[in-house]
C-alpha positions in Angstrom: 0.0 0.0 0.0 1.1 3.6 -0.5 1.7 6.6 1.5 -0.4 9.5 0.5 2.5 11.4 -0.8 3.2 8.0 -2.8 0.4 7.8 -4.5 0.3 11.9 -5.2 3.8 12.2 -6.3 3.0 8.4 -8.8 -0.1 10.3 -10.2 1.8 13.5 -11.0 4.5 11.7 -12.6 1.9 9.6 -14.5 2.2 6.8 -13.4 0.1 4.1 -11.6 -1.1 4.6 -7.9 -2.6 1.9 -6.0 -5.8 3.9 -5.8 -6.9 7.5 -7.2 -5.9 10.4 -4.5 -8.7 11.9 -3.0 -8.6 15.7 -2.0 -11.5 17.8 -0.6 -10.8 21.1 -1.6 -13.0 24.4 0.3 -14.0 23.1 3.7 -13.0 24.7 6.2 -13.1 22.4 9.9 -11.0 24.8 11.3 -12.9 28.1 10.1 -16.0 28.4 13.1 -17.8 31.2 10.9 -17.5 28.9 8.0 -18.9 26.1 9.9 -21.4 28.1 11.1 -22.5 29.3 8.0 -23.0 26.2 6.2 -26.6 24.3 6.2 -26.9 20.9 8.4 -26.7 18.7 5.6 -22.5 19.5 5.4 -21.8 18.2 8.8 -20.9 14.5 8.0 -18.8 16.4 5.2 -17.4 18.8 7.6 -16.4 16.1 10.4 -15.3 13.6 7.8 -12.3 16.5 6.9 -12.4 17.2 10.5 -11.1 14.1 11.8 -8.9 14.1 8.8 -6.4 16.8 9.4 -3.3 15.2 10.3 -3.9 11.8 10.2 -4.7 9.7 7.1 -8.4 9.9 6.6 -10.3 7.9 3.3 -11.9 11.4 2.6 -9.0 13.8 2.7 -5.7 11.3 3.5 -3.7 12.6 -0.2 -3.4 15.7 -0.5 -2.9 17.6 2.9 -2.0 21.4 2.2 -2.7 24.1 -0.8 -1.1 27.2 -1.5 -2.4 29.8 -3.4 0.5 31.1 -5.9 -1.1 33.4 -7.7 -2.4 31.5 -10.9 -3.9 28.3 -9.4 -3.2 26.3 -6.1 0.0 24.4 -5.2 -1.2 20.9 -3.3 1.4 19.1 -1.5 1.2 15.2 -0.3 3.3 16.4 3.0 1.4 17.8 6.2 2.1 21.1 5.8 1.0 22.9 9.5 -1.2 26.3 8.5 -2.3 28.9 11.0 -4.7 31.8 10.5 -5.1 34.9 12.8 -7.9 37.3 11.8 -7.7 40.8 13.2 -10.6 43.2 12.5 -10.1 46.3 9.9 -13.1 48.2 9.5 -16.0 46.9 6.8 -13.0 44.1 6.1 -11.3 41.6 8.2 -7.8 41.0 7.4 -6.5 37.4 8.0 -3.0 36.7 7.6 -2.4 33.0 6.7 1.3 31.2 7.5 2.1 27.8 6.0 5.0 26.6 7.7 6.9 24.7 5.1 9.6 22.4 5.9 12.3 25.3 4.5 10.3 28.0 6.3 7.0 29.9 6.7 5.2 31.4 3.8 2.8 34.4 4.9 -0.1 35.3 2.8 -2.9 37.6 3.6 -6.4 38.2 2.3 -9.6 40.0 3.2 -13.4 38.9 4.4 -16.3 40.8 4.9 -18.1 40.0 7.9 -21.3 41.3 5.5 -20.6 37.6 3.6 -19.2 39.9 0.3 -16.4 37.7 -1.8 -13.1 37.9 -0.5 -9.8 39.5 -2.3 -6.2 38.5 -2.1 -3.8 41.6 -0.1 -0.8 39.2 -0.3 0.3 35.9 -2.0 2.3 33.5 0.5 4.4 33.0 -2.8 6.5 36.3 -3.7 10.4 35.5 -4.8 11.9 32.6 -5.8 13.3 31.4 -2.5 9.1 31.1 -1.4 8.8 29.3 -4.2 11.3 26.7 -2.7 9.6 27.1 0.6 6.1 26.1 -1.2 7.8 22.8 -3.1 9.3 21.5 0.1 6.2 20.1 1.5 
């Protein structure tokens, strides 16, 4: 049997994994206004990527940790620890995201409106070249 980044790294390469990778991508577990803004009918979705982060889960046990760089999102087979910290800014909250990478953190930033209006980027994580080491070291 394969490890998760096995199986991601065969399917990149083209080649055969033992089974398809498997990758939720936009729920949020960690996100309690997300959560909370979400009808009843997500929650087996919700825990099911819940239980999931860091440990090998059949929903979300492939692909662990995105990155936004700038054109498209980066996944990476490797846990890849993220923290958020959202600090109030007027009609916007700012929320400054780190991915701490195995060669070192990656800060990006965006905005949210508490009114539920989309979101905008203020910062990509991914800005020189060294970050873009940073983002292919898992």
């Amino acid at each position: 049997m394969m490890t998760s980044r096995q199986r991601q790294l065969a399917a990149m390469r083209r080649q055969q994994p033992d089974r398809v990778p498997i990758y939720i991508r936009g729920v949020q577990p960690h996100d309690a206004r997300w959560v909370e803004s979400k009808d009843s009918s997500f929650a087996p979705l919700i825990d099911a990527v819940g239980q999931g982060q860091g440990m090998p889960c059949p929903y979300t046990g492939d692909l662990r940790s995105g990155v936004s760089l700038g054109g498209g999102v980066f996944l990476t087979a490797a846990e890849m620890p993220v923290s958020h910290q959202r600090e109030p800014a007027g009609d916007w909250d700012l929320v400054t995201t780190t991915y701490h990478t195995l060669a070192g953190a990656l800060v990006g930033k965006h905005r949210e409106s508490p009114q539920g209006h989309p979101g905008m980027v203020a910062e990509f994580p991914v800005k020189t070249e060294q970050d873009v080491a940073r983002a292919a070291s898992g």
